[in-house]
BAFI-3210 file (N, C-alpha, C; in Angstrom, 3 decimals, decimal comma, padded with zeros to 6 digits):
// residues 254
n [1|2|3|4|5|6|7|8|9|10|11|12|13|14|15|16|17|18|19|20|21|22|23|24|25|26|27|28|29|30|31|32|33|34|35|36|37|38|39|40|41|42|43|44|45|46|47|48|49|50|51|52|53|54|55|56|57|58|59|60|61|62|63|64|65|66|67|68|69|70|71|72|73|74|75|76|77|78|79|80|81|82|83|84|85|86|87|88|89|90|91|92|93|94|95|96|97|98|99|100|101|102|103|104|105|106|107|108|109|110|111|112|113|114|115|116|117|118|119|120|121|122|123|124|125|126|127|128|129|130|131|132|133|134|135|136|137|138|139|140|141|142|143|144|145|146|147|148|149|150|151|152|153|154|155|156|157|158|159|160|161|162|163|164|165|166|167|168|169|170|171|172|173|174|175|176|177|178|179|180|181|182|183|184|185|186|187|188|189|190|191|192|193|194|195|196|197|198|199|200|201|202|203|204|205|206|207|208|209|210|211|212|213|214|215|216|217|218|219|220|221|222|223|224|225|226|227|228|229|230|231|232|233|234|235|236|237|238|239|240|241|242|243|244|245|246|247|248|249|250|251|252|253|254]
n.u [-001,368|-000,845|-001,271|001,149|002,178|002,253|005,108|005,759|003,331|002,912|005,242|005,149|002,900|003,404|005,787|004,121|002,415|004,213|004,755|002,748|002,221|004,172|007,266|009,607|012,004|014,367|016,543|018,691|019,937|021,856|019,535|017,699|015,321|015,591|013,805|012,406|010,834|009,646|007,976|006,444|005,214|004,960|005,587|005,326|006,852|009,158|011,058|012,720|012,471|012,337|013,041|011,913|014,603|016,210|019,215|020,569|021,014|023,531|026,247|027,026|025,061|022,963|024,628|024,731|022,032|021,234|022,547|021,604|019,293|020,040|020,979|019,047|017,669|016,211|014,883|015,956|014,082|012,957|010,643|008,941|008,157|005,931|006,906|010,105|010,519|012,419|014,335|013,566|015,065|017,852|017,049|016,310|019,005|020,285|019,221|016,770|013,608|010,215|008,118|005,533|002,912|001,406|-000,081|-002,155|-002,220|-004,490|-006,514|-008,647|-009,307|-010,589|-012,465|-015,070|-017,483|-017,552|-019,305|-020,287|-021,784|-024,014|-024,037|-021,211|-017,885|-015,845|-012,691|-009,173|-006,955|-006,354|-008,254|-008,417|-009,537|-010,057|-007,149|-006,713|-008,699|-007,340|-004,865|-004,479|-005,385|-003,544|-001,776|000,252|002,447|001,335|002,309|002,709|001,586|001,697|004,340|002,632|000,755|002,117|003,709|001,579|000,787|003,042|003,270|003,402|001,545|-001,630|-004,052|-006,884|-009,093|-011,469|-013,754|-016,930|-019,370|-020,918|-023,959|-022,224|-019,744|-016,888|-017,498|-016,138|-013,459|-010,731|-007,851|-006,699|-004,073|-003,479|-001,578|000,314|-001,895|-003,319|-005,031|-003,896|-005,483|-005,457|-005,273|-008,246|-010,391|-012,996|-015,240|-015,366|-018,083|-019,681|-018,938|-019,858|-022,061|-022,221|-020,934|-018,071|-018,145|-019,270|-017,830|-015,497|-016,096|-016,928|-015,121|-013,068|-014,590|-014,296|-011,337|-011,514|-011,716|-009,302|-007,890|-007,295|-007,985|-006,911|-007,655|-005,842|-005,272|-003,822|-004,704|-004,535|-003,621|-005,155|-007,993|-010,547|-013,706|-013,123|-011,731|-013,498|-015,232|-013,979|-013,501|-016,148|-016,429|-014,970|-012,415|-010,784|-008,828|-006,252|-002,879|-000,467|000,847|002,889|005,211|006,830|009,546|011,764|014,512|015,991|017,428|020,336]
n.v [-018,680|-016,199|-014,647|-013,900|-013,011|-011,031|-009,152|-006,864|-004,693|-005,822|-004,649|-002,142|-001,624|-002,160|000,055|001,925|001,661|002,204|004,698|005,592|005,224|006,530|006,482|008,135|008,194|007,415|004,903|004,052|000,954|-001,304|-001,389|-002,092|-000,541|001,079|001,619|003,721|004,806|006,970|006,574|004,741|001,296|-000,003|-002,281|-001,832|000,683|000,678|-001,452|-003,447|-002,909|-004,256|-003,288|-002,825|-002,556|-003,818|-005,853|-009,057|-010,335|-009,950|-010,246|-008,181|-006,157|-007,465|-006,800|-003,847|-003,529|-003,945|-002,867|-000,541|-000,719|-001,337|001,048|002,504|001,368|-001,075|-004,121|-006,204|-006,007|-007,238|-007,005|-008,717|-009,377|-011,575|-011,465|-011,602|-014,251|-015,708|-014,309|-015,500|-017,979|-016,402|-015,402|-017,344|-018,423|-016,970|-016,858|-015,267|-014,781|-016,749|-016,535|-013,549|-011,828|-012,298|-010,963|-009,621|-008,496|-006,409|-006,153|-003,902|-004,212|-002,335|001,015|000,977|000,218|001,611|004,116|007,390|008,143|009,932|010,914|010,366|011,997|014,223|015,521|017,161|017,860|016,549|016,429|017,335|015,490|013,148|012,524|012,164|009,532|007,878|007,510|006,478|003,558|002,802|002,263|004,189|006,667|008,914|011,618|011,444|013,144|015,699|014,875|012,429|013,690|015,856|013,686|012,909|015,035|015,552|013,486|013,930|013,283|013,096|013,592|011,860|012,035|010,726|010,365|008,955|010,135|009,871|010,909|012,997|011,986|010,321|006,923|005,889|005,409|006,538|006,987|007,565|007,436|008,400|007,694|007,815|005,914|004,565|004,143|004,067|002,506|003,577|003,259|002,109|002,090|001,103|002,121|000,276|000,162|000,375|-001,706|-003,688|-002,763|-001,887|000,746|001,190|000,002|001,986|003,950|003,937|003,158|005,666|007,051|006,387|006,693|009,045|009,512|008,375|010,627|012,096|010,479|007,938|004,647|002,042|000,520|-000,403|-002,586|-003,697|-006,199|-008,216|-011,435|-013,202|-011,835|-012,608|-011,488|-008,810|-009,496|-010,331|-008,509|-006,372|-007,774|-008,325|-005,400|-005,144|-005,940|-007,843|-009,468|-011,238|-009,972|-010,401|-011,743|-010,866|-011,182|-010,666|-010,953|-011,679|-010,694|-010,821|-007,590|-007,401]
n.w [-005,640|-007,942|-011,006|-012,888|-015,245|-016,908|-016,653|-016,715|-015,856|-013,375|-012,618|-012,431|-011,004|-008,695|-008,838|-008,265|-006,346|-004,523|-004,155|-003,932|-000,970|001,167|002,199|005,052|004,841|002,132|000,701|-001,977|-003,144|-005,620|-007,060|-005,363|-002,359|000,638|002,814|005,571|007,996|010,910|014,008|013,132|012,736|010,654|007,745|005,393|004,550|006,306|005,477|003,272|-000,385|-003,546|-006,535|-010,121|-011,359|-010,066|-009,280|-008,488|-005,476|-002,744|-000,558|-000,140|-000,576|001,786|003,549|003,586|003,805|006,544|008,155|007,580|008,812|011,113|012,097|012,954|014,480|014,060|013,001|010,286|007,547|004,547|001,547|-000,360|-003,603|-005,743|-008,015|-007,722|-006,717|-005,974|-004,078|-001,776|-001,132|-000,973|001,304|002,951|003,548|004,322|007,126|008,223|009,010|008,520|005,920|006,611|007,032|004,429|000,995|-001,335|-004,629|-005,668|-009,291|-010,846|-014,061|-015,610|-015,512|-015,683|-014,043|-012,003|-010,198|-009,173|-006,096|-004,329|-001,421|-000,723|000,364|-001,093|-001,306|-001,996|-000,014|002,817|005,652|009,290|010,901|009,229|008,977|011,473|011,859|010,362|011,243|013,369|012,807|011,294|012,726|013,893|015,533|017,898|017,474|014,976|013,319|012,049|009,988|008,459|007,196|005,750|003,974|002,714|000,623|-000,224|-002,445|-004,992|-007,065|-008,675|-006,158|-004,015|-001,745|000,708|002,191|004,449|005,866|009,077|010,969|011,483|012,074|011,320|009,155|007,269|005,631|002,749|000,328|-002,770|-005,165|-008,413|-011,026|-013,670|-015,735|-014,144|-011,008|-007,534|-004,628|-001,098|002,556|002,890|005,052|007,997|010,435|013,028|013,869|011,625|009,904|007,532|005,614|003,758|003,281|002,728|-000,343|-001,476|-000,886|-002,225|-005,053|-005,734|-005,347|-006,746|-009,430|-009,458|-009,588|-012,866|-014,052|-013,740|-015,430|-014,777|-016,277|-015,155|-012,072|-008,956|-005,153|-002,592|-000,385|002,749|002,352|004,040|004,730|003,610|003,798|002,954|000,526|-001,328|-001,391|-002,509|-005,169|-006,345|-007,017|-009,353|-008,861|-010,795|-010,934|-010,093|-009,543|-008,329|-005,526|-002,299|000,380|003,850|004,997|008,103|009,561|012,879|014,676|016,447]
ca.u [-000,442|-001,485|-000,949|002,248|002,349|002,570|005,803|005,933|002,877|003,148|006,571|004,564|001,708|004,583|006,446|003,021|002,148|005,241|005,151|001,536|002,626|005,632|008,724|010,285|014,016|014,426|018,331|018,888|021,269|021,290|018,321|016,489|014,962|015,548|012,475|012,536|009,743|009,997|006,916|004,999|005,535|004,558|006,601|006,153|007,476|009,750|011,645|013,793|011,758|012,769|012,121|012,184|015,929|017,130|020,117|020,954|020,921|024,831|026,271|026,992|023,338|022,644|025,372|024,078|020,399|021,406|023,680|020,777|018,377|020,690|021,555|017,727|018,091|015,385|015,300|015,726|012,696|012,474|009,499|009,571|006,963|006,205|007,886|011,239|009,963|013,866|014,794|013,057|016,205|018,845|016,717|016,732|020,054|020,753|018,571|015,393|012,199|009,792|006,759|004,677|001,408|001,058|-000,714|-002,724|-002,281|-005,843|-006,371|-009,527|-008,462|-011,384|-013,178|-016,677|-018,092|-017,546|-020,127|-020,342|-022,415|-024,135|-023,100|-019,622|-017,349|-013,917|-011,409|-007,883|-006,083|-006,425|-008,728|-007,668|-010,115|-009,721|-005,937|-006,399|-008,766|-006,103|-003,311|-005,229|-005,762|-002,083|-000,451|001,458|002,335|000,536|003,496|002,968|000,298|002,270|004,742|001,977|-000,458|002,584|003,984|000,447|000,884|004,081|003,547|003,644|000,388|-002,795|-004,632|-008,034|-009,428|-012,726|-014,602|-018,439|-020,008|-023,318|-023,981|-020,796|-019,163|-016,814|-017,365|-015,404|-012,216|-010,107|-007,826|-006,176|-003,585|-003,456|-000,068|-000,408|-003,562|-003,470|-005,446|-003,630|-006,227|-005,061|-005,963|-009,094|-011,082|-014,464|-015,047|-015,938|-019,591|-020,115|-018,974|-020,974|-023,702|-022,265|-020,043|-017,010|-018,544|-019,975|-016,831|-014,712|-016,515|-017,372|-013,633|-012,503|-015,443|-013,808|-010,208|-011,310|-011,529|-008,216|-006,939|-007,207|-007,806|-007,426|-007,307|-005,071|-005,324|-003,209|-004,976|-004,341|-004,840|-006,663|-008,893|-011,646|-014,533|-012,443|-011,164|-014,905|-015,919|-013,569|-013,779|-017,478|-016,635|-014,538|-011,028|-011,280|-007,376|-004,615|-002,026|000,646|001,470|003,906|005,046|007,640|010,908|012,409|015,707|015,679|018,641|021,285]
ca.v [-018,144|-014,917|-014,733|-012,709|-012,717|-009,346|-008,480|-005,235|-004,191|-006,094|-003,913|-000,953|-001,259|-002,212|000,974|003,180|001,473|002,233|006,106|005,778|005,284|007,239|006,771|009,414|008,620|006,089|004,942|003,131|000,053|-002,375|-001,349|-001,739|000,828|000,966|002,120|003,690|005,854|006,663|006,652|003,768|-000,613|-000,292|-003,267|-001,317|001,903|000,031|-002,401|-003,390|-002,858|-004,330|-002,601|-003,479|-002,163|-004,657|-006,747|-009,919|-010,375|-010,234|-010,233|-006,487|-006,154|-007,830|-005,662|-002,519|-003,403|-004,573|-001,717|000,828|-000,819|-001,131|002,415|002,999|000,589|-001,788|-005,031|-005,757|-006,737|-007,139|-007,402|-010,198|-009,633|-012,886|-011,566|-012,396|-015,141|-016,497|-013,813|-016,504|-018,380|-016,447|-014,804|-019,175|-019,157|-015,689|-017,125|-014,686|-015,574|-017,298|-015,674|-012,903|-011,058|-012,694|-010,099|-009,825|-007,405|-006,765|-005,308|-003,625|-003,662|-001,089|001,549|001,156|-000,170|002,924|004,897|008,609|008,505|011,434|011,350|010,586|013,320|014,042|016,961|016,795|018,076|015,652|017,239|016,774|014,446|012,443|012,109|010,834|008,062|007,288|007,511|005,464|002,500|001,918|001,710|005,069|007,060|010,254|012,594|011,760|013,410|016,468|014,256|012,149|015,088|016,136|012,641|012,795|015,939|015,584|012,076|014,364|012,833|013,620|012,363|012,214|011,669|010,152|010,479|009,179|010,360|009,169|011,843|013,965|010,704|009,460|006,076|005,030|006,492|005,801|007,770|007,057|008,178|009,170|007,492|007,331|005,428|003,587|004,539|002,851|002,457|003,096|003,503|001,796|001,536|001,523|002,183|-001,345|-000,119|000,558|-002,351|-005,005|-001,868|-000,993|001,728|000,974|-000,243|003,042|004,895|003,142|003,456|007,053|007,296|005,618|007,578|010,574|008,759|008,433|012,688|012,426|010,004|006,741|003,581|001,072|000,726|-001,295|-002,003|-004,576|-006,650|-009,084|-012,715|-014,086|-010,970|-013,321|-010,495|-007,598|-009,768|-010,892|-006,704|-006,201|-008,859|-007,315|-004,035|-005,338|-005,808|-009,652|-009,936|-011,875|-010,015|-010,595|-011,733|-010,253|-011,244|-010,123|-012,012|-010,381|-010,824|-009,545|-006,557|-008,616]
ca.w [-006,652|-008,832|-012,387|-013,103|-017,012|-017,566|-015,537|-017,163|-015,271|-012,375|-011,658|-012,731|-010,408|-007,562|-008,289|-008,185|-004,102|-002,966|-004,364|-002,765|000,382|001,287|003,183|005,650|004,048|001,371|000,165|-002,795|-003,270|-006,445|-007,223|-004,049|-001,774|001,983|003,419|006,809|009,049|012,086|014,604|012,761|012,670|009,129|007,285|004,117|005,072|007,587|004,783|002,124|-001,422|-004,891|-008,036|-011,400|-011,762|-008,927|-009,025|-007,699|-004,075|-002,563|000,519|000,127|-000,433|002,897|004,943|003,870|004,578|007,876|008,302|007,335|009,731|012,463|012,959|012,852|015,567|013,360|012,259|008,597|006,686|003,113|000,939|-001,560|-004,077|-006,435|-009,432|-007,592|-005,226|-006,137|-003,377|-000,469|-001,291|-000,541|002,746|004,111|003,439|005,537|008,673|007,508|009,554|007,949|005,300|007,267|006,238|002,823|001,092|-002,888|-005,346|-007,453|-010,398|-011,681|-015,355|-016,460|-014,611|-016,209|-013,090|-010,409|-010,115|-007,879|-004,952|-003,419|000,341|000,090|000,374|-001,647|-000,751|-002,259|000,962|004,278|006,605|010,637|011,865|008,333|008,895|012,917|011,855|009,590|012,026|014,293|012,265|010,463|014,227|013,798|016,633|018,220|016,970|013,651|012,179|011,023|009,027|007,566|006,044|004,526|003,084|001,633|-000,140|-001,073|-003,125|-006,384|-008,100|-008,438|-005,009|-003,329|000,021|000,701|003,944|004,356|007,532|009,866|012,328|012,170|012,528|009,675|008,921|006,252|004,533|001,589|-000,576|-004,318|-006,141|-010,282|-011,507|-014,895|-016,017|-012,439|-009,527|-006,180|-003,507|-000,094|003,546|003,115|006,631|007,965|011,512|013,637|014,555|010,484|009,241|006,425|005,956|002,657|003,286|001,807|-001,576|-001,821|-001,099|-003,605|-006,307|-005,810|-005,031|-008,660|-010,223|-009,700|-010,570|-014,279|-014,502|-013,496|-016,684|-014,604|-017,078|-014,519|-010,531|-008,033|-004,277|-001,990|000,841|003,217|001,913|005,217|004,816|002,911|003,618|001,860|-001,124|-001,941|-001,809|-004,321|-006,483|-006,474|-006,916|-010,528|-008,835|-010,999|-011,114|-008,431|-009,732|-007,525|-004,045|-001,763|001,807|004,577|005,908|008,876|010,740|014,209|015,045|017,359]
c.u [-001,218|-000,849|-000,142|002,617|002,918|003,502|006,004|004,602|002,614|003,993|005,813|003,505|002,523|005,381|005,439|002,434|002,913|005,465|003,270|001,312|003,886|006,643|009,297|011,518|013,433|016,328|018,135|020,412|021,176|020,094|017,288|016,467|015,170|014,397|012,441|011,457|009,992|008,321|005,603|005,701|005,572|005,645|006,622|006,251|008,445|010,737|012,239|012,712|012,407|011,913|012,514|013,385|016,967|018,379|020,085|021,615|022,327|024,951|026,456|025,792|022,669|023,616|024,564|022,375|020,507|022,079|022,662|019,814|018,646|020,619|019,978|017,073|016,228|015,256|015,208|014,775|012,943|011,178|009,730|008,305|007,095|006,665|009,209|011,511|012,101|014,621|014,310|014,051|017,427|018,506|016,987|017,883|020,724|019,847|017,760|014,338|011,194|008,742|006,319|003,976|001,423|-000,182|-001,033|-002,472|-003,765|-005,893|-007,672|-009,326|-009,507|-012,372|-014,509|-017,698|-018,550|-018,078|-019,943|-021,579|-022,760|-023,101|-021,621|-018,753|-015,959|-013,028|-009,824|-006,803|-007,135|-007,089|-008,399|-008,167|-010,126|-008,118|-005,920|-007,173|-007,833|-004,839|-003,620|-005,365|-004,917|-000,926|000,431|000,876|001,483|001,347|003,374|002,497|000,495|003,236|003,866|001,320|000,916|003,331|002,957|000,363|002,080|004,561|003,803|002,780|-000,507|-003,361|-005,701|-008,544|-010,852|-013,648|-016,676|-018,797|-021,381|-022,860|-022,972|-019,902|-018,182|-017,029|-016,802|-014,689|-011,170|-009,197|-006,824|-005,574|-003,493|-001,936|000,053|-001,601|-003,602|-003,888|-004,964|-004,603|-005,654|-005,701|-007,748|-010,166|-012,249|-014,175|-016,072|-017,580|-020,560|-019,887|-019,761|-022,115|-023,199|-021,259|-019,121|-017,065|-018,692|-018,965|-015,729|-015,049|-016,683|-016,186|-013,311|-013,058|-014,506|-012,512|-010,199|-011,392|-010,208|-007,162|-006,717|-007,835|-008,245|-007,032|-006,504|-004,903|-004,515|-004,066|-004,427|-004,668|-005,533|-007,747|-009,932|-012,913|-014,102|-012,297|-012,561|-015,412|-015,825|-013,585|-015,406|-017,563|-015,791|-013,041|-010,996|-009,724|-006,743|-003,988|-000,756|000,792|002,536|003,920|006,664|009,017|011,580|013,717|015,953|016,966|019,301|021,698]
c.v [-017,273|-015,146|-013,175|-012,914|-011,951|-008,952|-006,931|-004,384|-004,830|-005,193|-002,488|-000,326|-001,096|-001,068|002,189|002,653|001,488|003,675|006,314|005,876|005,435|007,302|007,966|009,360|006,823|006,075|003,866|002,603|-001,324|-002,738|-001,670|-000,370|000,132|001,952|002,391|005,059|005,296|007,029|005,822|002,300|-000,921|-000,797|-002,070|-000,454|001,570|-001,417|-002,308|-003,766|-003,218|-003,410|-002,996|-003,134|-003,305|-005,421|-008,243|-009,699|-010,801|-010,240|-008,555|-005,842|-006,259|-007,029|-004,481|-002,055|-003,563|-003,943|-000,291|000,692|-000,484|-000,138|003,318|002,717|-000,337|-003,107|-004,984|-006,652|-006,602|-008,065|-007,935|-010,278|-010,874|-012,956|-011,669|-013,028|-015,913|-015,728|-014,779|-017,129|-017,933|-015,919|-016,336|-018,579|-018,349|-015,817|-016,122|-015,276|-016,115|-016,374|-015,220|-011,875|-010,758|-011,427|-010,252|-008,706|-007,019|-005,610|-005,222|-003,172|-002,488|-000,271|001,756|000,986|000,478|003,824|006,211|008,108|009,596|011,781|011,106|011,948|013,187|015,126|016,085|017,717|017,301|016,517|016,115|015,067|012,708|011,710|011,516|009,459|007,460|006,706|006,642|003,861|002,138|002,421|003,551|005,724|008,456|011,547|012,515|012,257|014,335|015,532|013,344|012,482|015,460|015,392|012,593|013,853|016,371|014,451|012,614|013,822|013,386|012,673|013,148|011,706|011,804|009,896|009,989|009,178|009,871|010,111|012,704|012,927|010,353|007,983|004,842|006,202|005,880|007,121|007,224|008,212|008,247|008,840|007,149|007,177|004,825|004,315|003,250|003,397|002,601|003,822|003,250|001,551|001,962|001,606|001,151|-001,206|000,021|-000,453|-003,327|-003,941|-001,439|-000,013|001,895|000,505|000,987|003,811|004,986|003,185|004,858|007,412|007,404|006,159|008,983|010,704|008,854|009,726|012,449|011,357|008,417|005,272|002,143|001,198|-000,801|-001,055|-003,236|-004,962|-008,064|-010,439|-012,959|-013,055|-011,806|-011,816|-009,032|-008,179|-009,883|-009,232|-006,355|-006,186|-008,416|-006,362|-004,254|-004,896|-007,625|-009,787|-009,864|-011,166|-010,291|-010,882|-011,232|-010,578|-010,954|-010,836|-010,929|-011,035|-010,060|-008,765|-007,814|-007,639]
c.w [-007,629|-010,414|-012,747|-014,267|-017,854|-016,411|-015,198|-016,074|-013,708|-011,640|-011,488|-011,676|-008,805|-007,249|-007,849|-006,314|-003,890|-003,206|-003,890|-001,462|000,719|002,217|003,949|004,868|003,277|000,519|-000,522|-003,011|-004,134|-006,843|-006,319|-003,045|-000,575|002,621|004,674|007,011|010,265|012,887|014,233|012,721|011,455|008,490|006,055|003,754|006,156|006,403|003,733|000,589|-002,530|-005,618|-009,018|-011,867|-011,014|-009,350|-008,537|-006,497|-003,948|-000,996|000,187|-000,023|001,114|003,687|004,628|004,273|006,026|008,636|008,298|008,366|011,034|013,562|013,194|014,141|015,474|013,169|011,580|008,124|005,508|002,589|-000,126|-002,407|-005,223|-007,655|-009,098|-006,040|-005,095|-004,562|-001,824|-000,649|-000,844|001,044|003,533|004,340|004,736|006,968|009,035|008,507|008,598|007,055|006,327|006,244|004,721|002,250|-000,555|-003,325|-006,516|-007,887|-010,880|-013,064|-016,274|-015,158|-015,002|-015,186|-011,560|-010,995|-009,101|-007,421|-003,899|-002,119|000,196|-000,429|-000,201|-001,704|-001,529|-001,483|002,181|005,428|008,040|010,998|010,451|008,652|010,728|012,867|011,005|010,377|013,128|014,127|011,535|011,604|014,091|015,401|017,083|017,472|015,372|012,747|011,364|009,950|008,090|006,711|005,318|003,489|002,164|000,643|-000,937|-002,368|-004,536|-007,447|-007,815|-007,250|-004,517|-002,504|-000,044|001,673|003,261|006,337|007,809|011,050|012,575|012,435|011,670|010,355|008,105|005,761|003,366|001,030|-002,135|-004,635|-007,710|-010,364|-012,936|-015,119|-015,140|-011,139|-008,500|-004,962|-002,059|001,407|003,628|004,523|007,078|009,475|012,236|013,207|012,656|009,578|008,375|006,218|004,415|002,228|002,520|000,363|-001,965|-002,242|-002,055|-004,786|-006,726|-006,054|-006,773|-009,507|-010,722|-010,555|-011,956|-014,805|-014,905|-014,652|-015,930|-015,549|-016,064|-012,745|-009,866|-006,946|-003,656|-000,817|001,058|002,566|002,528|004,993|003,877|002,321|002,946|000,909|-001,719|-002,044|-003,207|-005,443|-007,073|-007,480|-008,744|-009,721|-008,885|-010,571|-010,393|-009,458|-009,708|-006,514|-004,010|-000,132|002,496|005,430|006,799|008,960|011,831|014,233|016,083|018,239]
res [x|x|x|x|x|x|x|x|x|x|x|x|x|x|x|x|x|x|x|x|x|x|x|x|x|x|x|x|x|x|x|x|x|x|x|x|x|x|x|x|x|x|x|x|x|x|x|x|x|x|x|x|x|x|x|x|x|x|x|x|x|x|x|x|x|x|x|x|x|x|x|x|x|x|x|x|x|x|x|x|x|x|x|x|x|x|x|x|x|x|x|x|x|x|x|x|x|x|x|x|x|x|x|x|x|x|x|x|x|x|x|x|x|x|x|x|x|x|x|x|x|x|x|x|x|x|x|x|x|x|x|x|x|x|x|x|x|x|x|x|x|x|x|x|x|x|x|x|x|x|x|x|x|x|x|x|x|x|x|x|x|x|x|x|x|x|x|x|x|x|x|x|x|x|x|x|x|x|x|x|x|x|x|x|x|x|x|x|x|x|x|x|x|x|x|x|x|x|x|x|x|x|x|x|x|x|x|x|x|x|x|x|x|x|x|x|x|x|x|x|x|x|x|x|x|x|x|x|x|x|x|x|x|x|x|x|x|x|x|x|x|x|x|x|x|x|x|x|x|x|x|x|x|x]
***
């Protein structure tokens, strides 16, 4: 359980990763988002999103998610982050699958601690071979690489892309967006044969370095809970704060 205190920025940091990672079509209903892409598995680009405007959960709530997925020809997922865990309640009641890929929200509440680093590299447009290890490593399909370079350029913040190479090689990538005073971390990934060497410490900080030009204050990134060896990087790197959990209830299409 994370320490959700501050709801005000809990919702805040919630509405800045989901305008970090961008939807092909998004439809709002009672204050939730319907989240749909096509050519990727991705739950959260692929689900039903609260936001801090939400409503109480109805049955006309549940037809039109189930109604939006349908014709997508989807099942419906919604994401249940732990500022309204009350929503696991009415998903039982609607015959919901059980919690899937429990996931943390941390919070580096100051950027004093990220440093630049020579070798890594930072461009603020997605170069090719940047955007296929990307597309490679969050399941999307071969077709999608024109719609993703331009979801990334169309997010409407300030954003930067983070490549470190060995040999012409990348080995690690990352990029962050500028939402306010909040840098959101995303697409973090190292490549297998580079992993535990460092890499990704390096790039992150260099990354966030650059972030505070750009008016960032503090940073936020979401991982897996089982991920043990990523949360301990972090926590390293000054991301001290559980902010929030968040995990996935499906219902299959019929």
């Amino acid at each position: 359980m994370s320490n959700i205190q501050n709801l005000e920025l809990c919702w805040q940091v919630e509405a800045a990763c989901a305008a970090a990672w961008p939807a092909e079509q998004i439809q709002s209903c009672q204050g939730f988002e319907f989240r749909q892409t096509v050519g990727t598995k991705s739950r959260r680009i692929n689900s039903v999103n609260p936001t801090f405007q939400h409503q109480p959960v109805d049955a006309k709530l549940l037809d039109a998610a189930t109604n939006f997925y349908a014709a997508c020809d989807q099942n419906t997922v919604f994401r249940v982050p732990e500022m309204i865990s009350e929503l696991d309640n009415i998903l039982d009641l609607n015959h919901f699958d059980e919690a899937q890929a429990r996931t943390k929200t941390l919070l580096a509440p100051t950027m004093s601690g990220f440093e630049w680093q020579q070798d890594v590299q930072i461009t603020t447009h997605p170069e090719d071979r940047w955007l296929q290890f990307a597309l490679e490593r969050a399941d999307f399909s071969a077709d999608s690489h024109v719609w993703f370079r331009q979801a990334l350029l169309n997010i409407g913040y300030p954003i930067l892309f983070a490549h470190i190479e060995e040999d012409q090689e990348l080995a690690a990538i990352a990029y962050a967006v500028v939402i306010g005073d909040i840098a959101i971390v995303e697409s973090v990934e190292t490549a297998p044969k580079f992993r535990r060497q460092g890499r990704a410490a390096k790039l992150l900080s260099s990354l966030l370095a650059k972030c505070k030009r750009l008016g960032a204050t503090k940073a936020a990134l979401q991982v897996v809970a089982q991920n043990t060896a990523a949360r301990a990087l972090y926590k390293k790197l000054g991301f001290s704060t559980e902010l929030y959990d968040y995990h996935y209830r499906t219902k299959p299409i019929k």
